[in-house]
C-alpha positions in Angstrom: -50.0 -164.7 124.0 -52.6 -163.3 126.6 -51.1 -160.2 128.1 -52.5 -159.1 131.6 -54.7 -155.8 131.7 -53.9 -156.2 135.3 -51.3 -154.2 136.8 -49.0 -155.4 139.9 -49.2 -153.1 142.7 -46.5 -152.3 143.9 -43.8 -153.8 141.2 -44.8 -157.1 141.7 -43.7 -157.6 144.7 -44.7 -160.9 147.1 -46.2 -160.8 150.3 -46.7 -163.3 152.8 -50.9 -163.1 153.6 -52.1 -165.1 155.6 -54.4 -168.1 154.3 -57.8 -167.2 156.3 -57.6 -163.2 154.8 -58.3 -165.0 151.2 -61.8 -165.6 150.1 -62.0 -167.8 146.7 -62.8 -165.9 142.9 -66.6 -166.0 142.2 -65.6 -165.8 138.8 -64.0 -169.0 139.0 -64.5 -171.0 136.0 -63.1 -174.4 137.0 -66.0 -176.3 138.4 -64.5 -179.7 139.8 -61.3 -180.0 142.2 -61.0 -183.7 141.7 -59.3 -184.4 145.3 -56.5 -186.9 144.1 -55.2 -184.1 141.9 -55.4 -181.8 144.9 -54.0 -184.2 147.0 -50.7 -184.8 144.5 -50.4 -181.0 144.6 -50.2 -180.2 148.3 -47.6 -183.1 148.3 -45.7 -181.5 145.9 -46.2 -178.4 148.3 -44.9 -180.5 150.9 -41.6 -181.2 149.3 -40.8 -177.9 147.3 -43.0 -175.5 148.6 -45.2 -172.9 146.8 -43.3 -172.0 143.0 -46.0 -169.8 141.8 -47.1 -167.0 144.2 -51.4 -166.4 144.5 -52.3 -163.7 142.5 -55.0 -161.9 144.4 -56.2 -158.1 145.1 -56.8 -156.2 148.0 -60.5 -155.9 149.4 -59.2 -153.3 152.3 -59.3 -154.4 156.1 -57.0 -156.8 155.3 -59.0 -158.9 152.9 -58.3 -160.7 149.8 -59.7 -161.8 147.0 -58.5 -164.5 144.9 -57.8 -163.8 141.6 -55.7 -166.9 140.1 -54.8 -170.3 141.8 -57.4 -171.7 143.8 -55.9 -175.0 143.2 -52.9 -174.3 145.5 -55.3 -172.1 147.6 -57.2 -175.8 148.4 -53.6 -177.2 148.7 -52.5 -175.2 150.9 -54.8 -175.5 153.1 -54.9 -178.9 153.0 -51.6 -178.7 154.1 -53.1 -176.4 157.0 -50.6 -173.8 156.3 -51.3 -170.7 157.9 -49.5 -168.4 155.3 -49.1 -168.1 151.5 -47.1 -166.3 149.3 -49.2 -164.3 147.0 -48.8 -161.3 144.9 -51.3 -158.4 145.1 -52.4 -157.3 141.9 -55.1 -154.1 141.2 -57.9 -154.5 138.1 -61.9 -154.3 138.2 -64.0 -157.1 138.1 -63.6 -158.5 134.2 -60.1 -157.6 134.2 -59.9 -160.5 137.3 -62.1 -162.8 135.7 -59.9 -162.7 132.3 -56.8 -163.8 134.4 -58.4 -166.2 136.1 -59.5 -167.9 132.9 -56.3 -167.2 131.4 -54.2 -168.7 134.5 -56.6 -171.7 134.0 -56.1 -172.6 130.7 -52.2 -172.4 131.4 -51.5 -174.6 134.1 -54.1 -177.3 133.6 -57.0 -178.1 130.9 -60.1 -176.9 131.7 -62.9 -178.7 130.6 -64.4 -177.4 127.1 -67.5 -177.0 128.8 -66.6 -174.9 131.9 -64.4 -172.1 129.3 -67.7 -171.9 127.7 -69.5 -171.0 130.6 -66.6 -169.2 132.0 -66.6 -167.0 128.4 -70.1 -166.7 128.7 -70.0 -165.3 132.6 -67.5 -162.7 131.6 -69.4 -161.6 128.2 -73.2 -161.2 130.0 -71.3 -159.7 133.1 -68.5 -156.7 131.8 -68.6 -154.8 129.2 -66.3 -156.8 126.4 -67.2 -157.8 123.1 -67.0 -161.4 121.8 -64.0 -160.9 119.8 -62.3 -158.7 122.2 -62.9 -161.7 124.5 -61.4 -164.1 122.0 -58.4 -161.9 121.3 -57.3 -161.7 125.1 -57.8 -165.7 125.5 -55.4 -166.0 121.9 -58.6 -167.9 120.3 -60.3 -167.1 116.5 -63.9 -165.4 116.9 -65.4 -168.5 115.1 -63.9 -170.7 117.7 -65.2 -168.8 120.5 -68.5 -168.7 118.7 -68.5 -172.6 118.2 -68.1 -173.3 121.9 -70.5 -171.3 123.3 -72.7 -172.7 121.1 -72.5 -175.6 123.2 -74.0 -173.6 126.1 -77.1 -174.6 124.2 -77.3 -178.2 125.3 -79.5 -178.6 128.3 -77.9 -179.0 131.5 -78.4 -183.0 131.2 -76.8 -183.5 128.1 -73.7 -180.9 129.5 -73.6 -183.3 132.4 -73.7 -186.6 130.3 -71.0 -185.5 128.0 -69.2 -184.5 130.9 -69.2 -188.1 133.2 -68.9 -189.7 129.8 -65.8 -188.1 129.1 -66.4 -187.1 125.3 -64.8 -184.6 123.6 -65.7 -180.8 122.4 -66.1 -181.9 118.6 -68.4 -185.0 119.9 -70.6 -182.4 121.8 -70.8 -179.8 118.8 -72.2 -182.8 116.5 -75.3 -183.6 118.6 -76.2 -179.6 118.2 -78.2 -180.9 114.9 -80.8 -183.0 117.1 -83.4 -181.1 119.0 -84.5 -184.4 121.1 -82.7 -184.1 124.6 -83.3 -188.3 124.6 -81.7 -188.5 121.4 -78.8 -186.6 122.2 -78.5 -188.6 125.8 -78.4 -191.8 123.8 -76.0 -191.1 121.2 -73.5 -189.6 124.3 -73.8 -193.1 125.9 -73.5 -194.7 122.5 -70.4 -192.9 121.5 -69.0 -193.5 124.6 -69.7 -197.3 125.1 -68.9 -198.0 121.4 -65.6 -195.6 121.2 -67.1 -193.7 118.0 -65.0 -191.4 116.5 -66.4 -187.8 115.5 -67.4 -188.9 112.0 -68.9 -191.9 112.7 -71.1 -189.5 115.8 -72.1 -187.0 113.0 -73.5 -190.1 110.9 -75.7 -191.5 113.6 -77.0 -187.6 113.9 -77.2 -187.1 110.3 -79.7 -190.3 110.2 -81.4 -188.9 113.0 -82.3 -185.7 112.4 -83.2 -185.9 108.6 -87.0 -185.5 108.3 -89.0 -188.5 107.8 -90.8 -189.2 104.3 -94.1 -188.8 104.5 -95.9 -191.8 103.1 -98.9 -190.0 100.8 -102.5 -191.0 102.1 -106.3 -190.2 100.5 -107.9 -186.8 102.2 -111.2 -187.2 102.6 -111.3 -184.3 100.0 -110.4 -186.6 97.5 -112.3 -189.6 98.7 -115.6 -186.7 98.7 -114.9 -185.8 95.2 -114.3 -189.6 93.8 -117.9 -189.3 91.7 -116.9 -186.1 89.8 -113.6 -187.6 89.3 -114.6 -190.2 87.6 -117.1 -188.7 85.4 -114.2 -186.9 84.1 -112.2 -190.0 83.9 -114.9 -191.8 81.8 -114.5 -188.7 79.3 -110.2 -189.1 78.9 -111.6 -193.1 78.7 -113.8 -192.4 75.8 -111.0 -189.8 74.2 -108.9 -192.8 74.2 -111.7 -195.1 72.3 -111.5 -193.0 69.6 -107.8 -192.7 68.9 -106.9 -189.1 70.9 -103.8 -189.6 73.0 -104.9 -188.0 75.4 -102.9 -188.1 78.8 -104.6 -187.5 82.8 -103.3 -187.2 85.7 -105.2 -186.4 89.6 -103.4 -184.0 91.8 -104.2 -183.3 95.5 -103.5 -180.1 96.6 -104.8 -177.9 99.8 -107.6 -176.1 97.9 -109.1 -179.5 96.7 -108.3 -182.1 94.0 -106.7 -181.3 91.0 -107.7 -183.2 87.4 -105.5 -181.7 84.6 -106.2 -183.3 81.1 -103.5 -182.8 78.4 -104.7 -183.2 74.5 -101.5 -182.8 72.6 -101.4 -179.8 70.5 -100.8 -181.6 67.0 -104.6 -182.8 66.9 -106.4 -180.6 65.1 -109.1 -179.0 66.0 -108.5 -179.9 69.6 -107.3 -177.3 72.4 -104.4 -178.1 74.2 -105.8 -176.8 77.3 -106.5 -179.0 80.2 -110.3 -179.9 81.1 
């Protein structure tokens, strides 16, 4: 369980503050507010009032800043209530944005994209290591790893997988292909046809394997084709006269290789190649 670095000042006690003295986190990490959602909650509002108190911390002049639940922050003032019940809380900045992950991930799912930036904005901003950062949010280093990974995707793709509505394991298979087209119309693919993860990471697999090159004639061998076979006309007249002898023509990036093999039970004969 995540366990608050924050401490409550004083004991925990809730105030009444009013709603305009509250400014929103910029540490925020939920990205979209969908308004039916927000609509259900100020209803609920409505009817049973505010459960959970606002976490927030003093700014001084009688200011706030909103540390956890900007959802019934927009409900509230949906509502147009004039006053909230909050509770005022004292940390620095990456203590603040670690609750307001943490408080995120608790009462609703965040998308798998928005942690990752959210993990991200705390790790480049304050002065916490990865798997400090993946101890406080009760998540294994290697799974904190994998989904930052998927910070790597261009914003299109992010976007894509986002209105498409595919999962985090869908998303961490397309980090194989390099093509931002590709990876667009496998997300539409995956989504239309209803693919399931392994079925994705086939599609990918066939994607991003490197074409065979078919081999083709250089003009260094094509140059060369007269000295070749003037050397081929000797292994032909080896052959006449009963020498197995055995040829072969290699290209190679210095030129054209003709490597003649006499084997070694003729006598009198070398075994080394022309």
């Amino acid at each position: 369980m995540f366990r608050s670095p924050i401490a409550p000042s004083p004991a925990r006690a809730v105030q009444r503050l009013p709603v305009s003295s509250i400014r929103p986190n910029p540490a925020q990490p939920r990205r979209t507010f969908p308004e039916g959602s927000l609509r259900q909650l100020a209803e609920s509002i409505r009817q049973h009032g505010l459960l959970s108190p606002l976490l927030v911390r003093s700014e001084g002049g009688g200011r706030y800043q909103l540390i956890a639940g900007e959802r019934r922050l927009r409900a509230l003032e949906l509502l147009g209530r004039q006053w909230a019940e909050a509770v005022v809380l004292s940390g620095d900045d990456c203590d603040c944005a670690l609750i307001a992950l943490v408080e995120n991930l608790q009462r609703e799912d965040l998308h798998f994209l928005d942690v990752a930036l959210a993990c991200r904005s705390i790790l480049d901003s304050h002065p916490i290591t990865q798997e400090r950062l993946a101890q406080s949010l009760s998540m294994s280093p290697s799974a904190l790893a994998n989904r930052l990974r998927l910070l790597k995707l261009s914003e299109a793709v992010q976007s894509a997988l986002r209105r498409r509505g595919l999962t985090e394991r869908h998303a961490r298979a397309l980090l194989s292909l390099r093509d931002e087209a590709a990876q667009l119309a496998l997300i539409d693919e995956a989504a239309d046809q209803r693919l399931s993860v392994s079925e994705l990471e086939k599609r990918v697999a066939r994607q991003a394997a490197p074409a065979k090159k078919r081999p083709r004639l250089t003009p260094i061998l094509r140059d060369n084709r007269i000295v070749i076979n003037a050397l081929m006309d000797t292994v032909r007249q080896l052959k006449r006269i009963g020498v197995p002898v055995k040829s072969r023509v290699e290209e190679a990036e210095d030129g054209v290789r003709v490597i003649v093999t006499i084997p070694a039970i003729q006598k009198g004969l070398s075994q080394n190649p022309f």
